[in-house]
N, C-alpha and C positions, 0 to 999 in steps of 0.2 A: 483633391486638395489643390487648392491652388499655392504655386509656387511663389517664393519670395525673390523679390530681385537681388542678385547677386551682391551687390552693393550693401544694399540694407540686412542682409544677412550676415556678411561681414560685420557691419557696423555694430550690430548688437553682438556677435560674438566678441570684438574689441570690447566693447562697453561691459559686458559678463565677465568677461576675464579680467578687467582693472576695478571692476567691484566686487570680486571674488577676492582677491590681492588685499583688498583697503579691508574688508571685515576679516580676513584669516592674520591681518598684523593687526588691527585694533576695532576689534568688536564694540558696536554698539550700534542702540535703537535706530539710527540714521543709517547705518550701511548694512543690516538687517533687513531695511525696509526696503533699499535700492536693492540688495541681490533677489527679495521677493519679487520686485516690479521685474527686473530684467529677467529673472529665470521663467516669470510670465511670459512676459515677450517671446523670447526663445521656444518657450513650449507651443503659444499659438502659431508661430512662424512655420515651426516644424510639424506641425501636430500630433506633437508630444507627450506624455502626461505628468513627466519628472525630467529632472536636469541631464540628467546620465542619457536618457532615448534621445533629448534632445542633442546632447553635442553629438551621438552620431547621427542619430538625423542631418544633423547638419554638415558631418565631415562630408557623409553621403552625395547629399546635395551640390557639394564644395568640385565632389568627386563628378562628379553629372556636369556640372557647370564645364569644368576643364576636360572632360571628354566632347563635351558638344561644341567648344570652340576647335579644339583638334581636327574633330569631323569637321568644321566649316573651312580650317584654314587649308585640308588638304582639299578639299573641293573645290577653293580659289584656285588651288596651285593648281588644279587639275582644268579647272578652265585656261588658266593663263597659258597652259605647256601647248 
């Protein structure tokens, strides 16, 4: 699988979660259609099959991202020392 950049993984998580928000206080055909589109997204980002694999898929990911900056930042530190 190829992996999503950190950025744009974010962003549709933002985007999921404010039109999850807009259809759970007022339902209709227009915010229906956008939680389909975005939980698309999300699922091919993640490669996913449902909403639920995807958000941890993505915490996952979330979780990888911030460990592999870690490993970089001490590996600076470890050049700089």
């Amino acid at each position: 699988m190829i992996l999503p950049a950190e950025r744009e993984l974010r962003a549709v998580l933002a985007r999921f979660a404010q039109t999850r928000i807009e259809h759970d206080v007022r339902p209709t055909g227009r915010t229906s259609r956008a939680l389909d589109d975005v939980t698309y997204t999300l699922c091919v980002m993640t490669g996913a099959r449902t909403a639920e694999q995807a958000l941890l898929a993505a915490d996952a990911l979330l979780e990888r991202y911030g460990a592999d900056r870690e490993g970089t930042k001490r590996a600076n530190e470890t050049l700089a020392a």
